[in-house]
C-alpha positions as a Markdown table, in Angstrom:
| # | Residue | x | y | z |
|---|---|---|---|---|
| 1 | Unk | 0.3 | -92.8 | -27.6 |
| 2 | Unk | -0.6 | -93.8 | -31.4 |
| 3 | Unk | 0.6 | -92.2 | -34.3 |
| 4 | Unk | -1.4 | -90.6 | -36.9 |
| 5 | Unk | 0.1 | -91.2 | -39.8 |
| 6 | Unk | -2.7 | -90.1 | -42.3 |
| 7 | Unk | -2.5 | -86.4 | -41.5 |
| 8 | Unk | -6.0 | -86.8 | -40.1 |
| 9 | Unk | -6.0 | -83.8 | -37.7 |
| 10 | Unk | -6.2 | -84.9 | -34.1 |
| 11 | Unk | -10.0 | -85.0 | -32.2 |
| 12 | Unk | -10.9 | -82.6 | -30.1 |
| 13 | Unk | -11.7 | -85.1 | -27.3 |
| 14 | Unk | -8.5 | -87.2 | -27.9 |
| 15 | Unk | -7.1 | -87.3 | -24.4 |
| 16 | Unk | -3.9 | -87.7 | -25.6 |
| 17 | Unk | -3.7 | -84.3 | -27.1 |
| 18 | Unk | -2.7 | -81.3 | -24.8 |
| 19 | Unk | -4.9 | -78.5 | -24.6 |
| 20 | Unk | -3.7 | -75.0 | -26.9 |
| 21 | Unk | -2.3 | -72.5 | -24.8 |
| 22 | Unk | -4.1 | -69.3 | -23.9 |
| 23 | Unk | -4.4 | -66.3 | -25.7 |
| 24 | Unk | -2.5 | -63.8 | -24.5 |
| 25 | Unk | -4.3 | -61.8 | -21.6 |
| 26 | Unk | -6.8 | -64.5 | -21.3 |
| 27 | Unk | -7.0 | -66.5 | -18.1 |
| 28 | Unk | -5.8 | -69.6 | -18.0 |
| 29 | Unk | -6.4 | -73.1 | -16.0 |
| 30 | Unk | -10.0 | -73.9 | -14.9 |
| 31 | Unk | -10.3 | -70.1 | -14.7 |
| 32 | Unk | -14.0 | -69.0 | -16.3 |
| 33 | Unk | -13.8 | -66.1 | -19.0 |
| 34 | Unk | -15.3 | -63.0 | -17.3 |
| 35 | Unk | -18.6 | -62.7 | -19.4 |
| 36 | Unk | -19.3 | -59.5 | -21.8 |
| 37 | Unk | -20.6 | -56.6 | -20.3 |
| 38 | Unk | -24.4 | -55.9 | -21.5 |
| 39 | Unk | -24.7 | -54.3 | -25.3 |
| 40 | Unk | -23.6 | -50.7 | -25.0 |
| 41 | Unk | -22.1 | -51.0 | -21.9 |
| 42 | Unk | -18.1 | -51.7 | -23.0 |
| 43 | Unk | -15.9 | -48.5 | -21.6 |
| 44 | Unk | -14.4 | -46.6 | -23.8 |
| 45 | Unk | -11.1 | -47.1 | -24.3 |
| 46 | Unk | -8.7 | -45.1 | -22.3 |
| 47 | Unk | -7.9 | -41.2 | -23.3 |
| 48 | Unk | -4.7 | -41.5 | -25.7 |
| 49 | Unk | -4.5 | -45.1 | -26.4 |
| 50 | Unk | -5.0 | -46.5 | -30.3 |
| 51 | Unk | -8.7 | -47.0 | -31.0 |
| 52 | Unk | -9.6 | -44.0 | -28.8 |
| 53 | Unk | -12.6 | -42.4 | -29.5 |
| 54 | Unk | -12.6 | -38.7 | -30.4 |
| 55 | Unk | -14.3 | -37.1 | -27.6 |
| 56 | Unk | -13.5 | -39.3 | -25.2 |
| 57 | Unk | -12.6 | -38.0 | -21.4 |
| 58 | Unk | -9.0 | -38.3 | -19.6 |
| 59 | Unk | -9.0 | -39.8 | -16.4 |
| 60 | Unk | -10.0 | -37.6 | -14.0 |
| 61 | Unk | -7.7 | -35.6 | -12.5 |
| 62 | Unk | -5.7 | -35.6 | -9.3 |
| 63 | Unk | -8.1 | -35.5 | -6.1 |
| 64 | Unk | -10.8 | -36.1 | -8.0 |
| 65 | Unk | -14.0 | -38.5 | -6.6 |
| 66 | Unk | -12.4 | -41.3 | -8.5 |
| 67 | Unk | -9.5 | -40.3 | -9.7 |
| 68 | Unk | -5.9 | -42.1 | -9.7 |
| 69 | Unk | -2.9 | -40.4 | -8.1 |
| 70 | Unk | -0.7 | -38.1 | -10.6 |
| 71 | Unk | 0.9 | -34.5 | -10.9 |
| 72 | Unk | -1.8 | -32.4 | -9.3 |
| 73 | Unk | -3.2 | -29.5 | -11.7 |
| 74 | Unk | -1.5 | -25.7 | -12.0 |
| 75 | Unk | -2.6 | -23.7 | -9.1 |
| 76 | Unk | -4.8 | -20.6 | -9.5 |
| 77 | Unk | -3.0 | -17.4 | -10.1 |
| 78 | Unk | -2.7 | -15.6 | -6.4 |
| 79 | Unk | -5.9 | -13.6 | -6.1 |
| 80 | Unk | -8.5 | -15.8 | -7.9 |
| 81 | Unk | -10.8 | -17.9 | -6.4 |
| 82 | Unk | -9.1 | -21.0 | -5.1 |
| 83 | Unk | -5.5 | -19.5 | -5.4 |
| 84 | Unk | -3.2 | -19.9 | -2.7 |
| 85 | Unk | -0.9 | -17.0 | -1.1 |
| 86 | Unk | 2.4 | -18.4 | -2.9 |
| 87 | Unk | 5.0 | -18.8 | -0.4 |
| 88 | Unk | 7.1 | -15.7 | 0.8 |
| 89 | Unk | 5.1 | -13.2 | -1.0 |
| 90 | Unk | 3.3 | -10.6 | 1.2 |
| 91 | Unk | -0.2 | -10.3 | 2.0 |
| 92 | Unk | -1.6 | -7.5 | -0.6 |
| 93 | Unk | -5.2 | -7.1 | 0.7 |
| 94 | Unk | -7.6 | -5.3 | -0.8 |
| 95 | Unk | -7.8 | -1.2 | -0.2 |
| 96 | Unk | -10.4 | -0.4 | 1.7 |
| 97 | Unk | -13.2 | 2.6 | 1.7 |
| 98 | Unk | -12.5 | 5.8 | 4.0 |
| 99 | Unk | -15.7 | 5.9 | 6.0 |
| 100 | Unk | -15.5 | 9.5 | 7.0 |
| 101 | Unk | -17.7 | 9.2 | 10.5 |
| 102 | Unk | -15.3 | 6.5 | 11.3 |
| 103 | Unk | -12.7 | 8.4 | 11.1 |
| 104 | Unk | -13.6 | 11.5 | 12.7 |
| 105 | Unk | -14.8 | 9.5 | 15.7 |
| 106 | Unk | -11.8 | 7.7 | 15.7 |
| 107 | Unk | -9.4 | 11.0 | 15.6 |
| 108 | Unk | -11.0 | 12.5 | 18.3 |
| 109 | Unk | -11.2 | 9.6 | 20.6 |
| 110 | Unk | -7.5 | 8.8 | 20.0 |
| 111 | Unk | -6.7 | 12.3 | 21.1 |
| 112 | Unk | -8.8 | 12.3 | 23.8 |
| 113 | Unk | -6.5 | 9.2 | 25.0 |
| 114 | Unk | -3.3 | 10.9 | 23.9 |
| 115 | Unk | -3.9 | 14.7 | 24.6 |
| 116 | Unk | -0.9 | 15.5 | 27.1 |
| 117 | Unk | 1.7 | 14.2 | 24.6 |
| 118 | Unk | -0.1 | 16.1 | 21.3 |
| 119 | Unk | -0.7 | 19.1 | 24.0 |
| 120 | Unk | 2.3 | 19.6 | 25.4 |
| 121 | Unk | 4.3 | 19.0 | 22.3 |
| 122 | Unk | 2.3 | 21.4 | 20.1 |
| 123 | Unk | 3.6 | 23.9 | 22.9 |
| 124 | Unk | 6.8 | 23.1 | 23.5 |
| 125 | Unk | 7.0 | 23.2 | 19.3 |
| 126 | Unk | 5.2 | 26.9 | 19.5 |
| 127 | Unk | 8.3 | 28.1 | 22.0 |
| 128 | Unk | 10.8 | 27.2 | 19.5 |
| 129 | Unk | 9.3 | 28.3 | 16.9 |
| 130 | Unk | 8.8 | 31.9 | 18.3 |
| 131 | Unk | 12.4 | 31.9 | 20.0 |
| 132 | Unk | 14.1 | 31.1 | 16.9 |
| 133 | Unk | 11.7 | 33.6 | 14.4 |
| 134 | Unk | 12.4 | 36.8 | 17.5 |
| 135 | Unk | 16.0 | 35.9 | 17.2 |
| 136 | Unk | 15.8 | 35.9 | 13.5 |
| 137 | Unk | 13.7 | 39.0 | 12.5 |
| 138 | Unk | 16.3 | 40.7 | 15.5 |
| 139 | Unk | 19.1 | 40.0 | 13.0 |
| 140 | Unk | 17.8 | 40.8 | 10.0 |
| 141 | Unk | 16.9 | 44.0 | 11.4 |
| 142 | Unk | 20.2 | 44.9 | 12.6 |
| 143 | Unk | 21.6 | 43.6 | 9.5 |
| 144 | Unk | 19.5 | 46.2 | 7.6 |
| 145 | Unk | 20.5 | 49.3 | 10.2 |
| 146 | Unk | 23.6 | 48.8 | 9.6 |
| 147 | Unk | 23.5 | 48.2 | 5.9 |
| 148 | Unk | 21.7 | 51.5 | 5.2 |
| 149 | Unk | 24.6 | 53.3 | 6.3 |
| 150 | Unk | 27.3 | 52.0 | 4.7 |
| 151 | Unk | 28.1 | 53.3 | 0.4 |
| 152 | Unk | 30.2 | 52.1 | -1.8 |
| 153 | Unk | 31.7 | 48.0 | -1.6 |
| 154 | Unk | 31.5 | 47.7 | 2.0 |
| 155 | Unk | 27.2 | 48.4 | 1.5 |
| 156 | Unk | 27.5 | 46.1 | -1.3 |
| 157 | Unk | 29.1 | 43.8 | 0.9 |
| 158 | Unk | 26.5 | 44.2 | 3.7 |
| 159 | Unk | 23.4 | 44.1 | 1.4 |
| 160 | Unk | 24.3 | 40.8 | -0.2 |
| 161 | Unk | 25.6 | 39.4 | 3.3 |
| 162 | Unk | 22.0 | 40.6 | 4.8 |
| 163 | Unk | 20.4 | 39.2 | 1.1 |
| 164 | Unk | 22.0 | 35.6 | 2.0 |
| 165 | Unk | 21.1 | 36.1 | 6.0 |
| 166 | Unk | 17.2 | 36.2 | 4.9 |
| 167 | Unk | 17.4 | 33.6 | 2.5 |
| 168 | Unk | 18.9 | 31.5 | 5.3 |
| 169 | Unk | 16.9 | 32.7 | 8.2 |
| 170 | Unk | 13.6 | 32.2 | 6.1 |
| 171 | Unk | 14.8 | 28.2 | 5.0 |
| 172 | Unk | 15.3 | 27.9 | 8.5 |
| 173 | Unk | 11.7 | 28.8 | 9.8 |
| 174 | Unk | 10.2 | 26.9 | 6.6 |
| 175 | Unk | 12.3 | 23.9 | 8.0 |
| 176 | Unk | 10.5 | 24.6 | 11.8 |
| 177 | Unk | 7.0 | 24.8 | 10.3 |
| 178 | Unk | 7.4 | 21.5 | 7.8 |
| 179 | Unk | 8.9 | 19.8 | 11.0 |
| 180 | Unk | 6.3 | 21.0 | 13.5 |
| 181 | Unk | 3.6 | 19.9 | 11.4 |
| 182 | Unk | 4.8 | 16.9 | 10.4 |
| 183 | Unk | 5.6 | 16.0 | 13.8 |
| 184 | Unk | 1.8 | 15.5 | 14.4 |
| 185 | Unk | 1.6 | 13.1 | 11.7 |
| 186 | Unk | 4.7 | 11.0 | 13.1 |
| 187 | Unk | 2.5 | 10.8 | 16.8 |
| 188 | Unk | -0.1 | 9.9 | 14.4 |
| 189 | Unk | 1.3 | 6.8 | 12.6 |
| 190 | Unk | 2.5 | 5.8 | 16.1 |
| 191 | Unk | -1.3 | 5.7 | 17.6 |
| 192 | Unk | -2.7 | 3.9 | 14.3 |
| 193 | Unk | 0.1 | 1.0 | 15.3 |
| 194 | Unk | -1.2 | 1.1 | 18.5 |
| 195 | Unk | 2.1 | 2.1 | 20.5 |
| 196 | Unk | 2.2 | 4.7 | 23.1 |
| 197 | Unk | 3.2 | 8.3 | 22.2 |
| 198 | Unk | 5.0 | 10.7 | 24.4 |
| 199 | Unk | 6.5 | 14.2 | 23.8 |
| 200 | Unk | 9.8 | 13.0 | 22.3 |
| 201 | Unk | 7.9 | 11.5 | 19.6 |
| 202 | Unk | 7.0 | 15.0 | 18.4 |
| 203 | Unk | 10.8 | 16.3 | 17.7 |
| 204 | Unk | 11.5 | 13.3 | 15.8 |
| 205 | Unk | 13.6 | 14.7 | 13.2 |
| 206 | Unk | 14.1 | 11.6 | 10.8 |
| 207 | Unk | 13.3 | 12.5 | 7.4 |
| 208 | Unk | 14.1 | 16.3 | 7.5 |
| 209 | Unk | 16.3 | 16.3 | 4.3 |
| 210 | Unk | 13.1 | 15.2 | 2.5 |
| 211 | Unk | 10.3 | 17.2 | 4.2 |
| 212 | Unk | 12.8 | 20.4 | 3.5 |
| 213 | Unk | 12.9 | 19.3 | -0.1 |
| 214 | Unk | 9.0 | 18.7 | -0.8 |
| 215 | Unk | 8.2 | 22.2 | 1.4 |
| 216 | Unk | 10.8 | 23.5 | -0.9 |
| 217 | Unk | 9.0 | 21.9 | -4.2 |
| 218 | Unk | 5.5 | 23.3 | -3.1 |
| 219 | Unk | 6.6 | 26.8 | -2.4 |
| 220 | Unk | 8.3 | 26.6 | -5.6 |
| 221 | Unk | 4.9 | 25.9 | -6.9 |
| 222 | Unk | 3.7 | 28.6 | -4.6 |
| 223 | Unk | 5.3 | 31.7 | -5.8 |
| 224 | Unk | 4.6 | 30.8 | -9.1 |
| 225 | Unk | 0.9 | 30.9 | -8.5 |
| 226 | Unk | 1.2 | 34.0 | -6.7 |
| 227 | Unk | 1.5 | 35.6 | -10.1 |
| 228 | Unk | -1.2 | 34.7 | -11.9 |
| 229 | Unk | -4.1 | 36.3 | -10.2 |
| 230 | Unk | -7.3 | 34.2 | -9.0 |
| 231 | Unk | -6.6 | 31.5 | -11.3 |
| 232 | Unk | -2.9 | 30.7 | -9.8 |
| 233 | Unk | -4.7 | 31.0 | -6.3 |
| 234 | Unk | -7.3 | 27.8 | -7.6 |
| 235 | Unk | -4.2 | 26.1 | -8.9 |
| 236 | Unk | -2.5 | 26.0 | -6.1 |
| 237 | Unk | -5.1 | 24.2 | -3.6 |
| 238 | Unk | -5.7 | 22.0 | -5.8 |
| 239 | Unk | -1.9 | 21.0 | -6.0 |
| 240 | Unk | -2.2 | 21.1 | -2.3 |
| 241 | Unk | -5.2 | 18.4 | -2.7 |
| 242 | Unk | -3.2 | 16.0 | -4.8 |
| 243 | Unk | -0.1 | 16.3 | -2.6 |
| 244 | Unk | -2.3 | 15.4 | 0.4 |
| 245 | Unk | -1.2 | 12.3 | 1.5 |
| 246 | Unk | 2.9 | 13.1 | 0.3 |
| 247 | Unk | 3.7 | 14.1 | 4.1 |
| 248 | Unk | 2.8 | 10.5 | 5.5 |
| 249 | Unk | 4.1 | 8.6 | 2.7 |
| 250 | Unk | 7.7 | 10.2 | 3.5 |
| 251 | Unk | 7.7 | 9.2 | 6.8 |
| 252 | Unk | 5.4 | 6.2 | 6.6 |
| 253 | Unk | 6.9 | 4.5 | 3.5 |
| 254 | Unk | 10.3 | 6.4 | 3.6 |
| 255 | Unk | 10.0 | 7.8 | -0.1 |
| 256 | Unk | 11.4 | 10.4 | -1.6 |
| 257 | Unk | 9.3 | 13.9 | -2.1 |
| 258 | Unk | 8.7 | 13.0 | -6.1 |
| 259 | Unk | 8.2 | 9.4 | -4.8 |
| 260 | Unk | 5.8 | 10.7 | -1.7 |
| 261 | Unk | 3.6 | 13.2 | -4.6 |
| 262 | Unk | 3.8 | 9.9 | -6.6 |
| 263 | Unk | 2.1 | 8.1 | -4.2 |
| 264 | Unk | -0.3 | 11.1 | -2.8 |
| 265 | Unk | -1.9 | 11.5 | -6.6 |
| 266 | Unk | -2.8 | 7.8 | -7.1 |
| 267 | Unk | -4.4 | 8.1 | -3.3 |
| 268 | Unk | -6.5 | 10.8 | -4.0 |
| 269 | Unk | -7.2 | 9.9 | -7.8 |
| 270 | Unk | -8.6 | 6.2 | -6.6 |
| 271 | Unk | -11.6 | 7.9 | -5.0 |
| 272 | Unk | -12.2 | 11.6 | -5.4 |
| 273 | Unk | -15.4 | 12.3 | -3.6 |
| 274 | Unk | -14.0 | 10.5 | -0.2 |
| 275 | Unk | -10.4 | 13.0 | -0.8 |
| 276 | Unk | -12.6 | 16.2 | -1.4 |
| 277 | Unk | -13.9 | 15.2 | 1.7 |
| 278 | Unk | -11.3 | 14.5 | 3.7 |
| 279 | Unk | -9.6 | 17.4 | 2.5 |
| 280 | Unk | -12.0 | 19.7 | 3.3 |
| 281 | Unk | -12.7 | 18.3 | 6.5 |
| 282 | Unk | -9.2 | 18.7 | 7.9 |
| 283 | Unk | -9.2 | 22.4 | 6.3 |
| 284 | Unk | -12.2 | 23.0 | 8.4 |
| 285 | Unk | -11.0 | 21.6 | 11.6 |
| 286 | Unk | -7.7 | 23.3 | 11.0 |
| 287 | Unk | -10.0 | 26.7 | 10.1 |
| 288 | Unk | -11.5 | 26.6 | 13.5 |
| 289 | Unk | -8.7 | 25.8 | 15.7 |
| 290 | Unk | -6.6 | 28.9 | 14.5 |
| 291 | Unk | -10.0 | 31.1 | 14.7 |
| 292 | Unk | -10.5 | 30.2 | 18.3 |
| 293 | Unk | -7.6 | 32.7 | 19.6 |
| 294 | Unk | -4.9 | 30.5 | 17.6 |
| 295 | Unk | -4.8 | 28.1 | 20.4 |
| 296 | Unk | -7.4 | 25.6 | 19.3 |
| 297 | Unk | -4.9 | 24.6 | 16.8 |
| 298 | Unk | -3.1 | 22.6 | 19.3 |
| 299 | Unk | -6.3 | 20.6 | 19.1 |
| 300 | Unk | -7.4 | 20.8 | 15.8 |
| 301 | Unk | -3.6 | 20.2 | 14.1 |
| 302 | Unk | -3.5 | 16.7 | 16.0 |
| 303 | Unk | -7.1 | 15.8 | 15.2 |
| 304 | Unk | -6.7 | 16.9 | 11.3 |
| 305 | Unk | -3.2 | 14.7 | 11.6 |
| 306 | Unk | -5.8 | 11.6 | 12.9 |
| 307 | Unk | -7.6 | 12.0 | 10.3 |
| 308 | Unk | -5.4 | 11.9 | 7.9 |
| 309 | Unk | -3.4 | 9.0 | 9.0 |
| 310 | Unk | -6.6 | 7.6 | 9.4 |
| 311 | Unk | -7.6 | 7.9 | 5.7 |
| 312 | Unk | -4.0 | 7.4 | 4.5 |
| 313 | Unk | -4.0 | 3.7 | 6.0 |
| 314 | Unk | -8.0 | 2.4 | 5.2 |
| 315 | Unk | -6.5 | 3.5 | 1.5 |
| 316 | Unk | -3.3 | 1.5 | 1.7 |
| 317 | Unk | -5.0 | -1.6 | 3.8 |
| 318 | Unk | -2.7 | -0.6 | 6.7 |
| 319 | Unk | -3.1 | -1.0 | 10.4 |
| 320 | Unk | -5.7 | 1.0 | 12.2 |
| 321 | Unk | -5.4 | 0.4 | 16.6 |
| 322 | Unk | -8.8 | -0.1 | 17.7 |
């Protein structure tokens, strides 16, 4: 190779000078440069890098037609649309309208299947119930004989031995008539799961304490009304319409009796013209079973008790048996 000693800089097609490297990202070797795209057809550059334009879109997300694998986006809140059940939660589905046909046809074709057990329980509850209030008013009778006679602290004695007797002897048939009726509704809950009901299920005596405790609240609320003429009378159904639903959600949901009115109100408040008539209904059916000799109420008590339960779980999205 010759030297160039007169700083004459070297010609291009010299073959004894090597090529310049390439640039950086360039391809090199025999390699052609990839050619321009057409005018106005260079990408922009990508989202978040220097020279970005403002305006210009991120890569498209995760699962998107074209899109590069990465952290998938936030899910949907449970409940709108596309949102996914999270894991472990229950199923909340939406409370559904009391169709009132429905549910008449549905009481009296469920009794029609369970009759014997409603039947035959409503008696055997009517036995009791008349053994135990004979025995009682036989008592309180004596009790009162025998008080009238007696002066000075041994009648003192008697009358408020006799006073305490009543009080007992009437908690005790208050306690048989919340039990008996809400012995229907226990049958009830048991034929909207779809499991067979026999006669036992009727003296099911779970949840006394807090049956005893609401029939104590409402008689409470009771006697108070009974003083204020006509207006206390008014008052008092419609306390009996908002605690409708406070008998099944004791024994269906376990709650307490403030819990169970709780839980009644908000029923009854969601949809007023269905609870009017549901309410009504079950008064009616209940009006013509004790009008028909008193013993039509061992029909109409489980058929209003259908009913209920009926409307109690289309309200609460809970299971209805076909």
């Amino acid at each position: 190779m010759s030297e160039n000693p007169g700083g004459t800089p070297p010609r291009d097609d010299d073959p004894s000078v090597p090529p310049p490297p390439p640039a950086f990202g360039q391809p090199s070797g025999d390699v052609p440069p990839t050619p321009p795209p057409a005018e106005g057809g260079y990408p922009p550059p990508p989202y978040g890098t220097p020279g970005a334009q403002p305006g210009a879109y991120p890569p498209p997300a995760y699962g998107a037609p074209g899109g590069q694998p990465g952290y998938p986006p936030p899910a949907s809140p449970y409940g709108q649309p596309g949102g996914q059940q999270p894991y472990g939660q229950p199923y909340a589905p939406t409370p559904g309208q009391v169709d009132i046909g429905a549910g008449f046809s549905w009481a009296f074709t469920k009794f029609g299947q369970n009759w014997a057990a409603f039947v035959l329980g409503g008696l055997a509850w009517f036995v009791i119930i008349l053994v135990v209030g004979f025995i009682g008013l036989g008592l309180v009778g004596g009790v009162a004989a025998v008080t009238s006679n007696a002066d000075g602290v041994a009648g003192t004695a008697a009358g408020l031995g006799a006073s305490i007797g009543i009080a007992i002897f009437i908690a005790l048939m208050v306690l048989l008539l919340v039990l008996f009726s809400a012995a229907f509704i226990k049958a009830s809950l048991k034929v909207a799961d779809g499991r067979p009901v026999s006669v036992g299920d009727l003296f099911d005596t779970s949840h006394a304490g807090s049956l005893l405790l609401l029939a104590l609240i409402l008689g409470g609320v009771g006697l108070v009304a009974s003083f204020i003429p006509i207006i206390g009378q008014l008052a008092f159904v419609v306390a009996g319409f908002f605690v409708f639903y406070a008998v099944v959600a004791i024994i269906d949901r376990n709650e307490g009796p403030i819990d169970a009115i709780r839980t009644s109100v908000a029923l009854q408040t969601r949809d007023l013209g269905t609870g009017i008539l549901v309410y009504l209904l079950v008064a009616v059916v209940s009006w013509i079973g004790t009008a028909i000799c008193g013993i039509g109420v061992l029909v109409s008590l489980p058929v209003g008790a259908l009913l209920t339960v009926f409307a109690y779980r289309r309200l609460t999205s809970g299971q209805i048996a076909a």
